[in-house]
Backbone as a chain_set.jsonl record, in Angstrom:
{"seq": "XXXXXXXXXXXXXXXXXXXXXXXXXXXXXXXXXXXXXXXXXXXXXXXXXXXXXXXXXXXXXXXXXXXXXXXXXXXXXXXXXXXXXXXXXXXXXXXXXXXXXXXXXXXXXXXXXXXXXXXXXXXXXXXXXXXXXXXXXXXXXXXXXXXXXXXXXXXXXXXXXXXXXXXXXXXXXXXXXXXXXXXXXXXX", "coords": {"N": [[12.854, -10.426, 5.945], [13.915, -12.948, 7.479], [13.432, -16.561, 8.284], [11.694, -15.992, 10.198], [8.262, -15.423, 11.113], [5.642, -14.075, 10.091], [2.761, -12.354, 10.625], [-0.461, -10.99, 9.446], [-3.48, -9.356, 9.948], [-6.51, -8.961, 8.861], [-9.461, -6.662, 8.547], [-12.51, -6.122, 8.188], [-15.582, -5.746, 5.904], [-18.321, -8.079, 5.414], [-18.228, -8.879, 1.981], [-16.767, -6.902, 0.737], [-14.309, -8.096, 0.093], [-12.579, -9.047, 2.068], [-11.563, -11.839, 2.797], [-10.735, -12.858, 0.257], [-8.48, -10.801, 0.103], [-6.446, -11.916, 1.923], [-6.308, -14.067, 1.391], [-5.118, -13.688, -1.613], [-2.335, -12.192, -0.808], [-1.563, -14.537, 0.918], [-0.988, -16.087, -1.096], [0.647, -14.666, -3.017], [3.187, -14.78, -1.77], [3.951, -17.168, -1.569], [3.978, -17.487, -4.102], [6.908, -16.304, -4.559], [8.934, -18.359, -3.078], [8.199, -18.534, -0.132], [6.746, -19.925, 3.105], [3.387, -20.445, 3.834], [-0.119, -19.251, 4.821], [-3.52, -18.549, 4.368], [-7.053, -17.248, 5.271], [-9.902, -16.901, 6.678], [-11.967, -15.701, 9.295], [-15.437, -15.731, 9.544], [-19.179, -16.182, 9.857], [-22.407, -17.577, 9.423], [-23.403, -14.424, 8.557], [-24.582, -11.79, 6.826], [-24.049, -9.763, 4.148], [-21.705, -7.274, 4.832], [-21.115, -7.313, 7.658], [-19.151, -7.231, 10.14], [-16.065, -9.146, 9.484], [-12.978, -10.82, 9.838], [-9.396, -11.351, 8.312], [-6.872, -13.658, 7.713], [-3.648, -13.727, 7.43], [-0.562, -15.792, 6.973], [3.324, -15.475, 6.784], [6.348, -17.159, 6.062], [9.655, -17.953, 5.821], [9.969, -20.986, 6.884], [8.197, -23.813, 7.314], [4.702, -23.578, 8.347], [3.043, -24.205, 11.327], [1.193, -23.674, 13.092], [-2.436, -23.295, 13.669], [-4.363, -21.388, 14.065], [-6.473, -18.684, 14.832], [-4.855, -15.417, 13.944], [-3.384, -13.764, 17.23], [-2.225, -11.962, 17.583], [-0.654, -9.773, 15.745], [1.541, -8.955, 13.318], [1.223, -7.15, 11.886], [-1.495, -4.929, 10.91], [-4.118, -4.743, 8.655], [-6.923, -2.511, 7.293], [-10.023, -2.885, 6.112], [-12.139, -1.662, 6.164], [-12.961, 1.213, 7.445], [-14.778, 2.263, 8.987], [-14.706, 0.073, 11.254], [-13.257, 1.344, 13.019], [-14.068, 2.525, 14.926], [-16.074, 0.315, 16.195], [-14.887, -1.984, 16.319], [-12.382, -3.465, 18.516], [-9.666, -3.174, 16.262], [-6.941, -2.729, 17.224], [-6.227, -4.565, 18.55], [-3.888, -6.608, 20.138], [-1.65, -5.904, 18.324], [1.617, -6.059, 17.546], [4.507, -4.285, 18.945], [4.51, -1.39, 17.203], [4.005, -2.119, 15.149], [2.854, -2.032, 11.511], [-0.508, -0.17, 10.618], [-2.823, -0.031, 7.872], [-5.068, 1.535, 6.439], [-7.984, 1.922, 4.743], [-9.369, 4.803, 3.567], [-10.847, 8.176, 3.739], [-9.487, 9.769, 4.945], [-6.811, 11.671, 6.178], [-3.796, 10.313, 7.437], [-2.708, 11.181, 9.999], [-5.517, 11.718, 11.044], [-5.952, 9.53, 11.427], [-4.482, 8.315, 13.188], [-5.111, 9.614, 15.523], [-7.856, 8.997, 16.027], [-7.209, 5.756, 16.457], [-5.572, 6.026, 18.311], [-2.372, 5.714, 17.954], [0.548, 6.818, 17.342], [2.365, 6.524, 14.827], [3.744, 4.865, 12.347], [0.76, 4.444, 10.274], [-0.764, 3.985, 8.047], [-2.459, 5.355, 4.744], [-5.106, 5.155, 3.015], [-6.821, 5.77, -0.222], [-8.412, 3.725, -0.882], [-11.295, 2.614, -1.829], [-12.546, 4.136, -3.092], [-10.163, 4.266, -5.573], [-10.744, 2.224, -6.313], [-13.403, 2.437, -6.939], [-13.231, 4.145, -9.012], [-11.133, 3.185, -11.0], [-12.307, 0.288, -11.332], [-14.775, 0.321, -11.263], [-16.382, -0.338, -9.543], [-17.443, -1.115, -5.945], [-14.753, -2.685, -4.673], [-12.566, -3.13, -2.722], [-10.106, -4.578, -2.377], [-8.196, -4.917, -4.067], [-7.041, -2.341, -4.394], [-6.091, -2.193, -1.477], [-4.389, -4.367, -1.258], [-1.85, -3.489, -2.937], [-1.613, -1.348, -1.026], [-0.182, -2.59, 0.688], [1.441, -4.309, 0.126], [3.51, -2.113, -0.535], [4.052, -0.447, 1.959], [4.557, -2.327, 3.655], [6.574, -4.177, 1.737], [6.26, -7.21, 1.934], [5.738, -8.707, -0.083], [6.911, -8.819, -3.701], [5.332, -5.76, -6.203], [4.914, -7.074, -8.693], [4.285, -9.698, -8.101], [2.142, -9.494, -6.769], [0.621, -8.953, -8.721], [1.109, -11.21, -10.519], [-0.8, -13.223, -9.555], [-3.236, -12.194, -9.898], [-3.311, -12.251, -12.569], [-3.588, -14.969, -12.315], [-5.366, -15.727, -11.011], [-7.406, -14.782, -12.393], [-7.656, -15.802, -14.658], [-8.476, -15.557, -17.632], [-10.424, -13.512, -17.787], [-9.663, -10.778, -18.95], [-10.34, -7.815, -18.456], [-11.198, -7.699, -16.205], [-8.047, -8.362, -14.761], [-6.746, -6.476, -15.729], [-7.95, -4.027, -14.573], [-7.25, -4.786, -11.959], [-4.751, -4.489, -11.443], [-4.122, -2.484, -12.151], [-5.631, -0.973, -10.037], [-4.123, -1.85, -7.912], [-1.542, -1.177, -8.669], [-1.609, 2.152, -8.691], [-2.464, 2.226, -5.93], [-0.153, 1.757, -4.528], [1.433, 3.89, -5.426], [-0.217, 5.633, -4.213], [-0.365, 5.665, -1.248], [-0.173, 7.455, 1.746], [1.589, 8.043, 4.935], [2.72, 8.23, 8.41]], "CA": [[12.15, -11.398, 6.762], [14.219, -14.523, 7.434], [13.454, -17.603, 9.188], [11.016, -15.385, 10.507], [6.715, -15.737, 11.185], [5.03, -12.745, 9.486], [1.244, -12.548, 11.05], [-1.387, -10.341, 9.052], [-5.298, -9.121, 10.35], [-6.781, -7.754, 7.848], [-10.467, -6.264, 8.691], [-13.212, -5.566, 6.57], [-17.196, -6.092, 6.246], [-18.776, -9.224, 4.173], [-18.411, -8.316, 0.595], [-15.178, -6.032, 0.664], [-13.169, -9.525, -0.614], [-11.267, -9.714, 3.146], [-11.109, -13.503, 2.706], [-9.728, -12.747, -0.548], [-6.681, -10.206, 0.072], [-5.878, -12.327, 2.515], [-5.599, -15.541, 0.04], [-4.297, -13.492, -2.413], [-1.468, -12.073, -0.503], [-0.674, -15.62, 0.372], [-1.011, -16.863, -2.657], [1.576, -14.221, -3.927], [4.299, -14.784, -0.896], [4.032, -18.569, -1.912], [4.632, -17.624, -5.576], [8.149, -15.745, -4.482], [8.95, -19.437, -2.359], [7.541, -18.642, 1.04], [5.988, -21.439, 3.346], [1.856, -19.398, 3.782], [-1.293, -19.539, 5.214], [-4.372, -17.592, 4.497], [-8.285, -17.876, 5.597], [-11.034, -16.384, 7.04], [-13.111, -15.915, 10.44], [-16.816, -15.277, 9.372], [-20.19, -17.029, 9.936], [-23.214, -16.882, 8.108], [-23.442, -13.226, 8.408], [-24.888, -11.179, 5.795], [-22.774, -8.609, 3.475], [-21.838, -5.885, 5.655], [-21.297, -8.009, 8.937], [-17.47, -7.811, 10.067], [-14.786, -10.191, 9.035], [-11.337, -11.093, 9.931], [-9.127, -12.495, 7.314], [-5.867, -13.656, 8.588], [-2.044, -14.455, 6.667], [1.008, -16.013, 7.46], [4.002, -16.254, 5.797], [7.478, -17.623, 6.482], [10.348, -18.975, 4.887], [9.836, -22.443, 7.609], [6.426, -24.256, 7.531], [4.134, -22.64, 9.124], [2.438, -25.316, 12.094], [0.201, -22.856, 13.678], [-3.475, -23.357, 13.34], [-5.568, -20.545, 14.701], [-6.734, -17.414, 14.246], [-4.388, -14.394, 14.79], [-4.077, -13.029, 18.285], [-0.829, -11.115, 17.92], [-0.579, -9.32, 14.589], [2.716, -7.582, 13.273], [0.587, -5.751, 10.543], [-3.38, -5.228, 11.217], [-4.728, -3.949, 7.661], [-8.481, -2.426, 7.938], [-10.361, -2.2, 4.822], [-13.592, -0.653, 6.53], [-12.245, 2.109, 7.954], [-15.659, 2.685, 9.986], [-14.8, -0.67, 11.945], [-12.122, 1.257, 13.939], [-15.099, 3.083, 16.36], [-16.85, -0.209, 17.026], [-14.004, -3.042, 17.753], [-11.017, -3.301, 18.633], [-8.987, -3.24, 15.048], [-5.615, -3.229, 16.839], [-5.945, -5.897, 19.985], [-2.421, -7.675, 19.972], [-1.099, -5.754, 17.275], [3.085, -5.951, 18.359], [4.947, -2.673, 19.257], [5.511, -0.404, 16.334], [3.394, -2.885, 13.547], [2.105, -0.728, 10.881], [-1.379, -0.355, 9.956], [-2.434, 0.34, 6.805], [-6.726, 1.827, 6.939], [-8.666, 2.294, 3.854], [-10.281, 6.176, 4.356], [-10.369, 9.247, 2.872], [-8.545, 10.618, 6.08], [-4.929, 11.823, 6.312], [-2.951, 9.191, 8.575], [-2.721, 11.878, 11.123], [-6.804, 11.802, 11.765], [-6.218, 8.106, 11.943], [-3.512, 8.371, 14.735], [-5.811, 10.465, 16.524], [-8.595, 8.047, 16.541], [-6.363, 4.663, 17.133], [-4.176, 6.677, 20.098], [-1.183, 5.28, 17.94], [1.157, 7.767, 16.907], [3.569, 6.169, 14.186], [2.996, 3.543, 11.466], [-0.041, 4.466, 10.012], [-0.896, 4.58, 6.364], [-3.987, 5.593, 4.582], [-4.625, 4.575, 1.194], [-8.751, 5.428, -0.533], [-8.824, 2.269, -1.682], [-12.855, 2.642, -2.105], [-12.204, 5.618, -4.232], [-9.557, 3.955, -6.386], [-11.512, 0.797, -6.84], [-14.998, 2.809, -7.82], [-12.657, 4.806, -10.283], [-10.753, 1.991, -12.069], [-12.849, -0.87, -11.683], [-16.494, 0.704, -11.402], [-17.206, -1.06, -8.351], [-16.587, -0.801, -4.75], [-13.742, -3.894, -4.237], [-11.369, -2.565, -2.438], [-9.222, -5.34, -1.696], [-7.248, -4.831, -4.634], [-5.883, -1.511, -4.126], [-5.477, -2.466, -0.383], [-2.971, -5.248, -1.62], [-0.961, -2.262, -3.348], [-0.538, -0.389, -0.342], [0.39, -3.258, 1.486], [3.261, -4.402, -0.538], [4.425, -0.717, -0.424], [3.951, -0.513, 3.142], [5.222, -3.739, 4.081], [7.624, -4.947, 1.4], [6.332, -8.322, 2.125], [6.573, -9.624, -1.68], [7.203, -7.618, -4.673], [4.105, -6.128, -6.532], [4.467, -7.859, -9.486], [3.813, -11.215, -7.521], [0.368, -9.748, -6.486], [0.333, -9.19, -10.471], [0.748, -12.706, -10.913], [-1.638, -13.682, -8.289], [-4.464, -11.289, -10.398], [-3.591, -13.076, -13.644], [-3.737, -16.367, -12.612], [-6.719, -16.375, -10.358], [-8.503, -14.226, -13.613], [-7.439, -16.134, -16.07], [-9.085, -15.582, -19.526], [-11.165, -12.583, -17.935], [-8.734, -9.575, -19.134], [-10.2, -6.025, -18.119], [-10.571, -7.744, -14.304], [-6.774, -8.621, -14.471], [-5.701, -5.045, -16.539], [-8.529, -3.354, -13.78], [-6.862, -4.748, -10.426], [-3.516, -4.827, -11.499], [-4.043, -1.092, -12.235], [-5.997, -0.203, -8.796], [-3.201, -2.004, -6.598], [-0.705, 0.215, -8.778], [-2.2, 3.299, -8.261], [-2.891, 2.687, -4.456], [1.183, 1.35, -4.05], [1.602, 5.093, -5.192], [-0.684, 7.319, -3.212], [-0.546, 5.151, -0.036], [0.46, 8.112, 2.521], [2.189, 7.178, 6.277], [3.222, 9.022, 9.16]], "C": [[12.814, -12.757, 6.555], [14.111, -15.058, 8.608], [12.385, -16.747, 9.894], [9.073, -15.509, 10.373], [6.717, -14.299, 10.496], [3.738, -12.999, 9.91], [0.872, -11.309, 10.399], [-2.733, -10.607, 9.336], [-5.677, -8.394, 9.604], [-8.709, -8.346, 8.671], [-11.343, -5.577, 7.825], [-14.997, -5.877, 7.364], [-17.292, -7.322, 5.128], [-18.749, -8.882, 3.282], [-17.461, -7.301, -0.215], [-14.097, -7.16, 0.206], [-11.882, -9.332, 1.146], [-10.784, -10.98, 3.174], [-10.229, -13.054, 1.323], [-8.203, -12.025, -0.825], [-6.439, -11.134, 0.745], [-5.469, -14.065, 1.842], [-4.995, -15.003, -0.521], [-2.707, -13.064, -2.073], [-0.935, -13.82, -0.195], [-0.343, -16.156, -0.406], [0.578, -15.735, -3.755], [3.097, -14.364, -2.887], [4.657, -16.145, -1.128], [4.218, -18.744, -2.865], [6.377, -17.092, -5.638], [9.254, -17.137, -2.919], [9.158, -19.57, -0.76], [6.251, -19.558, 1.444], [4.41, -20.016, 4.034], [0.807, -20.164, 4.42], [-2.274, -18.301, 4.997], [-5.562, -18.167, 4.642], [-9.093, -16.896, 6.632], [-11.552, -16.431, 8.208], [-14.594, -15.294, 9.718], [-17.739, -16.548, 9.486], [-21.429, -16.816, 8.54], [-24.0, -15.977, 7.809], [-23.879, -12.965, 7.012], [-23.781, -10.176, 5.375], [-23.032, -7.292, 4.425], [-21.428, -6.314, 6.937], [-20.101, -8.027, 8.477], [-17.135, -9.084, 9.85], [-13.922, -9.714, 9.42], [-10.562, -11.662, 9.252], [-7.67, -12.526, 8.022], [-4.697, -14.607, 7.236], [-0.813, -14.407, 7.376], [2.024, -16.475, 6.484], [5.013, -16.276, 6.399], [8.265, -17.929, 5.685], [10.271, -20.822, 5.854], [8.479, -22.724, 7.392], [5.96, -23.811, 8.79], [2.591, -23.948, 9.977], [1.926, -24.472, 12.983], [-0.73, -22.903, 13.079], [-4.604, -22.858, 13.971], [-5.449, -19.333, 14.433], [-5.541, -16.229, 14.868], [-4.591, -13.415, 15.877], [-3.053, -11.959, 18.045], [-0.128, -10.284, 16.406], [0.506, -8.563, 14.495], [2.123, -6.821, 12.511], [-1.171, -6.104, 10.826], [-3.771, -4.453, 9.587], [-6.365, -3.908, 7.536], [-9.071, -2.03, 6.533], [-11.904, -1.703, 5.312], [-13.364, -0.152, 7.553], [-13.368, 2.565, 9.225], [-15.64, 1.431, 11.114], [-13.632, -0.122, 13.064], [-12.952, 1.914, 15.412], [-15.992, 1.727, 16.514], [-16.067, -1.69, 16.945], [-12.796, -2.855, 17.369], [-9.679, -3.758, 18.067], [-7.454, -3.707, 15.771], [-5.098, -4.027, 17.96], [-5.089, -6.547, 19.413], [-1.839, -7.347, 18.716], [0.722, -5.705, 18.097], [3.552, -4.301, 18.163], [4.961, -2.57, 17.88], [4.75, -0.936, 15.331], [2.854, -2.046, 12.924], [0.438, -1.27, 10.613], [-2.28, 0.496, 9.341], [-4.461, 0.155, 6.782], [-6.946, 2.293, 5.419], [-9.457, 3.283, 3.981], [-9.73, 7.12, 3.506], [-9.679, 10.467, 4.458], [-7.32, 10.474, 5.943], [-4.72, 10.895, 7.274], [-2.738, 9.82, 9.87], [-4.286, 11.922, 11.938], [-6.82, 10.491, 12.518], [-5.79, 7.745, 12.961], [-4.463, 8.511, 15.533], [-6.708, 9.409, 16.795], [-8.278, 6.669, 17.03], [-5.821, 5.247, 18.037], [-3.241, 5.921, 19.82], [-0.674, 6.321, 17.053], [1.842, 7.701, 15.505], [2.854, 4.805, 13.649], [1.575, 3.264, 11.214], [-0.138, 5.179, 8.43], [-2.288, 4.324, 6.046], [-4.485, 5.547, 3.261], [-6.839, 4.962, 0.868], [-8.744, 4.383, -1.539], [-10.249, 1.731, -2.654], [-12.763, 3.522, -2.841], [-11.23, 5.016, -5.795], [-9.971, 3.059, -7.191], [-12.486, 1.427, -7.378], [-14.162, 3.545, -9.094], [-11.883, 4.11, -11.358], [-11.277, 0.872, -12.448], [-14.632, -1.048, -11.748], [-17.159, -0.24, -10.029], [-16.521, -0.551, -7.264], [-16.048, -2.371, -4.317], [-12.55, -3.431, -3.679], [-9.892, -3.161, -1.901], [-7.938, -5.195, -2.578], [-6.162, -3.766, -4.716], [-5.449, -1.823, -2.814], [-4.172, -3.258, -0.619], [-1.843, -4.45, -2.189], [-0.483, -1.975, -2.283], [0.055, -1.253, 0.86], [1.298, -3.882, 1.278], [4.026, -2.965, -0.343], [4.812, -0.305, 1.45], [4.916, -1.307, 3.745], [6.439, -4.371, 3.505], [7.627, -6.708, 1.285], [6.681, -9.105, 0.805], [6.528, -8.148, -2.962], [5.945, -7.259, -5.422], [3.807, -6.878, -7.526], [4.275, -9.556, -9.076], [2.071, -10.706, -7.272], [0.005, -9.366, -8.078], [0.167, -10.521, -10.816], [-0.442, -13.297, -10.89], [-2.968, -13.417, -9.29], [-4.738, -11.94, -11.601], [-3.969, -14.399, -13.652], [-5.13, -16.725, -11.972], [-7.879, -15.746, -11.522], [-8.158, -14.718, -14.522], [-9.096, -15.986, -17.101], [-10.169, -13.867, -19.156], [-10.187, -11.121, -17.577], [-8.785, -8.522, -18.167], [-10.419, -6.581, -16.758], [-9.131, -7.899, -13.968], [-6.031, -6.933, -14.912], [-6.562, -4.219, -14.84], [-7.94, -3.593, -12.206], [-5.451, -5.048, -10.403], [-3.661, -2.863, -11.58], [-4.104, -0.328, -10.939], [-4.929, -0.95, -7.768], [-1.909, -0.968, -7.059], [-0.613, 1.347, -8.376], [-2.139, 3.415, -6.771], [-1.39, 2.313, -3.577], [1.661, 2.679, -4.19], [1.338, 6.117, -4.197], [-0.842, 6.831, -1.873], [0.045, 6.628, 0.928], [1.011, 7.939, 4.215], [2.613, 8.693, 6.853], [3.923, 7.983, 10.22]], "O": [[12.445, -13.569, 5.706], [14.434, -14.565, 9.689], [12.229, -17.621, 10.747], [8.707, -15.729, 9.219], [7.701, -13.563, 10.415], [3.397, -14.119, 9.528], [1.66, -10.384, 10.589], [-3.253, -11.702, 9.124], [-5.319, -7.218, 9.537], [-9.13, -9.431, 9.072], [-11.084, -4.719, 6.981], [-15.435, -6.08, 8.497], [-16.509, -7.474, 4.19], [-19.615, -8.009, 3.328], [-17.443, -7.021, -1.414], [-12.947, -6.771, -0.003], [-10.662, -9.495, 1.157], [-9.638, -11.219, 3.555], [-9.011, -12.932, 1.451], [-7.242, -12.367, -1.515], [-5.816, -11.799, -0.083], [-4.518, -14.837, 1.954], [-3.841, -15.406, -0.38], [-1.829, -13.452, -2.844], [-0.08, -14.338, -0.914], [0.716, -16.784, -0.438], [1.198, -16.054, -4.769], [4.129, -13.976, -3.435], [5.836, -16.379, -0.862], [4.622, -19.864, -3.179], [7.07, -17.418, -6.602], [10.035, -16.71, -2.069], [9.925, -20.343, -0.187], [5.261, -19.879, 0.787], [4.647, -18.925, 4.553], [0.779, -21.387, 4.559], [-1.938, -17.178, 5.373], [-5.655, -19.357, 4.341], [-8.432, -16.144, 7.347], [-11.749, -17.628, 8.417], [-14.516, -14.109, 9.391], [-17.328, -17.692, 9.294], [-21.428, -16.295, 7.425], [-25.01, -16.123, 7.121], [-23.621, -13.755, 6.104], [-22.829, -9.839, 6.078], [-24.025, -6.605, 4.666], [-21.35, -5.283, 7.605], [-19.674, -8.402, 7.385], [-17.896, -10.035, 10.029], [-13.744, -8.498, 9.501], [-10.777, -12.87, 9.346], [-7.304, -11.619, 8.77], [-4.874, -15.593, 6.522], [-0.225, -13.554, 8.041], [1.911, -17.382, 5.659], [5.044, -15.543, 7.387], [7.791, -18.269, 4.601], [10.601, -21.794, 5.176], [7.659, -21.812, 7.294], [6.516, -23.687, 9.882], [1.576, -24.358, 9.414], [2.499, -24.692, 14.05], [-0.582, -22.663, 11.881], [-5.578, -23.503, 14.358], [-4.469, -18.852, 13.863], [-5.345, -16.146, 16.08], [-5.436, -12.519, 15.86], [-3.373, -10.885, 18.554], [1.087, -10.394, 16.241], [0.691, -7.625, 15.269], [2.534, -5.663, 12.435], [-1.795, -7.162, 10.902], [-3.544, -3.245, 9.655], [-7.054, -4.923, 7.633], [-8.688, -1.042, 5.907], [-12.708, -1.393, 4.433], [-13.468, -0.762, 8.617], [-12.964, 3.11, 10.252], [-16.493, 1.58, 11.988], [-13.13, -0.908, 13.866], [-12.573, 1.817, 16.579], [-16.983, 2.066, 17.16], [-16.645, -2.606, 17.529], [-12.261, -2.343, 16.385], [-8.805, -4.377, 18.673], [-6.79, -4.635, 15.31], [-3.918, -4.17, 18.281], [-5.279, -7.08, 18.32], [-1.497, -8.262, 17.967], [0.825, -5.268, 19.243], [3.064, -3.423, 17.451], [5.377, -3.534, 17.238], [4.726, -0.176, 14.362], [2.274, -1.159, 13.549], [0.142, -2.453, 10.445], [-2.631, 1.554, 9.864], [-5.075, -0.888, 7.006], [-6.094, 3.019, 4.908], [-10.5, 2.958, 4.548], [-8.71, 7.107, 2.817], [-9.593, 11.685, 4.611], [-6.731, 9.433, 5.651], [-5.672, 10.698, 8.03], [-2.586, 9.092, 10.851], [-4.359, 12.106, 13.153], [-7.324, 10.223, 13.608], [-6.387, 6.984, 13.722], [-4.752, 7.593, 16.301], [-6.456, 8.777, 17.821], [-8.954, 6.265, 17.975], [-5.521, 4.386, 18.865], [-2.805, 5.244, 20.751], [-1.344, 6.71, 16.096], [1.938, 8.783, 14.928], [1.983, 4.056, 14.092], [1.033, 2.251, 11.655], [0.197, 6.243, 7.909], [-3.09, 3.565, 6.59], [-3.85, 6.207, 2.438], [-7.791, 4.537, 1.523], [-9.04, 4.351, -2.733], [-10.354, 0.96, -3.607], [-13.525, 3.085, -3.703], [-11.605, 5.33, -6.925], [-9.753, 2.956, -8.398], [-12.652, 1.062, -8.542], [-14.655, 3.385, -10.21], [-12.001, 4.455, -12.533], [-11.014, 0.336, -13.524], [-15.397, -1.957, -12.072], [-18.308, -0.628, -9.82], [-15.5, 0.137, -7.271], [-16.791, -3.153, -3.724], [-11.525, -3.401, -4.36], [-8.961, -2.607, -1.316], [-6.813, -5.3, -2.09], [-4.964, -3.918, -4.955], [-4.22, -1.776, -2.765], [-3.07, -2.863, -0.237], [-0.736, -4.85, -1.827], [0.724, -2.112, -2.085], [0.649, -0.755, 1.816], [2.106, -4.118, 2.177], [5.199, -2.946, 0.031], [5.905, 0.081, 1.863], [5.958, -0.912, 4.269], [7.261, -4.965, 4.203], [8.523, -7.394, 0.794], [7.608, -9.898, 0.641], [6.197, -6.963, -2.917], [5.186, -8.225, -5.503], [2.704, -7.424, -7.57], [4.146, -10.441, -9.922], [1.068, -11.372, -7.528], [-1.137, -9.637, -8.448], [-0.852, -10.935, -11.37], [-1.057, -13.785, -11.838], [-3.725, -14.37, -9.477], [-5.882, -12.255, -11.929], [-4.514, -14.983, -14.589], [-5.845, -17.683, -12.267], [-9.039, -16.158, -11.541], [-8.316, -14.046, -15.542], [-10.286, -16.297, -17.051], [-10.575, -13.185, -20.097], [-10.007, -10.564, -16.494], [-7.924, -8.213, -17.344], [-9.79, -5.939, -15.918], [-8.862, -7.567, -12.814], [-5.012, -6.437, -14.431], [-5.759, -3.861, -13.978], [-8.124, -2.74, -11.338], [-4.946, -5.744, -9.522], [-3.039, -2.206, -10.745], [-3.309, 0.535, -10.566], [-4.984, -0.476, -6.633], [-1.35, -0.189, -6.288], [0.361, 1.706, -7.715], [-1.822, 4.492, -6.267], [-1.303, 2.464, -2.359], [2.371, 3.018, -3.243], [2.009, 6.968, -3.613], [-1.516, 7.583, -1.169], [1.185, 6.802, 0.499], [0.043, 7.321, 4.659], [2.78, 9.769, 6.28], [4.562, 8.417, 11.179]]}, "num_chains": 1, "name": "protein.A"}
């Protein structure tokens, strides 16, 4: 990616941390010296009420100030938001996207009607098993460096230590579940 915009939609419900992958990925593309933006669409919805979290990164400053219409990567971390809106409006030809589900990438095709560039990661599974909760933003960030390539994972390692400083087993616990989910991410 040079000289180049990078647009990310990531989708989720209130309480799934979508505002937060989407800081934290900037926050780790801006630690490897890319110009970033990350931030949020939500109101004052209750937990459970969709969200949109939205990142940009570049190596130029990035002078765009609105929400993404045109996404090269849509990432969905509530995999049940793909039957009630429309997850991949203005996604560009061919962009991958990368669904939190315990479905093969082939069910997921089937229900998006996109054939190609689709990865499927149980993010909600990985997170209740390493970190005892359901947060699933952190393995999502795994399979979206693996996916994507956008920064390396030990930058979203960084990212985990520095925004947890002093509180360990959350930094050892989501440094573990983005590992794990940079492994078993599967694509078609």
């Amino acid at each position: 990616m040079e000289n180049e915009l990078l647009e990310i939609r990531f989708h989720g419900r209130g309480g799934q941390g979508v505002k937060t992958a989407a800081l934290l990925l900037a926050e780790a593309a801006f630690e490897t010296g890319k110009e970033v933006q990350g931030f949020a669409d939500y109101g004052p919805e209750r937990a459970g009420a969709p969200v949109a979290g939205f990142t940009r990164i570049s190596d130029k400053k990035v002078t765009i100030h609105s929400f993404i219409e045109s996404p090269d990567i849509v990432v969905i971390i509530d995999g049940t938001l793909i039957d009630s809106i429309p997850v991949l409006e203005g996604l560009k030809k061919d962009g991958p996207v990368i669904v939190n589900t315990t479905l093969p990438p082939e069910k997921i095709a089937n229900k998006l009607k996109k054939k190609t560039n689709i990865h499927t990661i149980d993010a909600t599974g990985i997170s209740l098993d390493i970190l005892k909760r359901d947060f699933p933003n952190a393995p999502v960030l795994g399979a979206v460096v693996k996916v994507t390539g956008i920064v390396p994972l030990d930058a979203i390692e960084r990212v985990f230590t520095k925004k947890f400083a002093g509180r360990d087993e959350i930094i050892k616990g989501n440094i573990a579940a983005a590992k794990r989910a940079y492994e078993e991410v599967k694509s078609i």
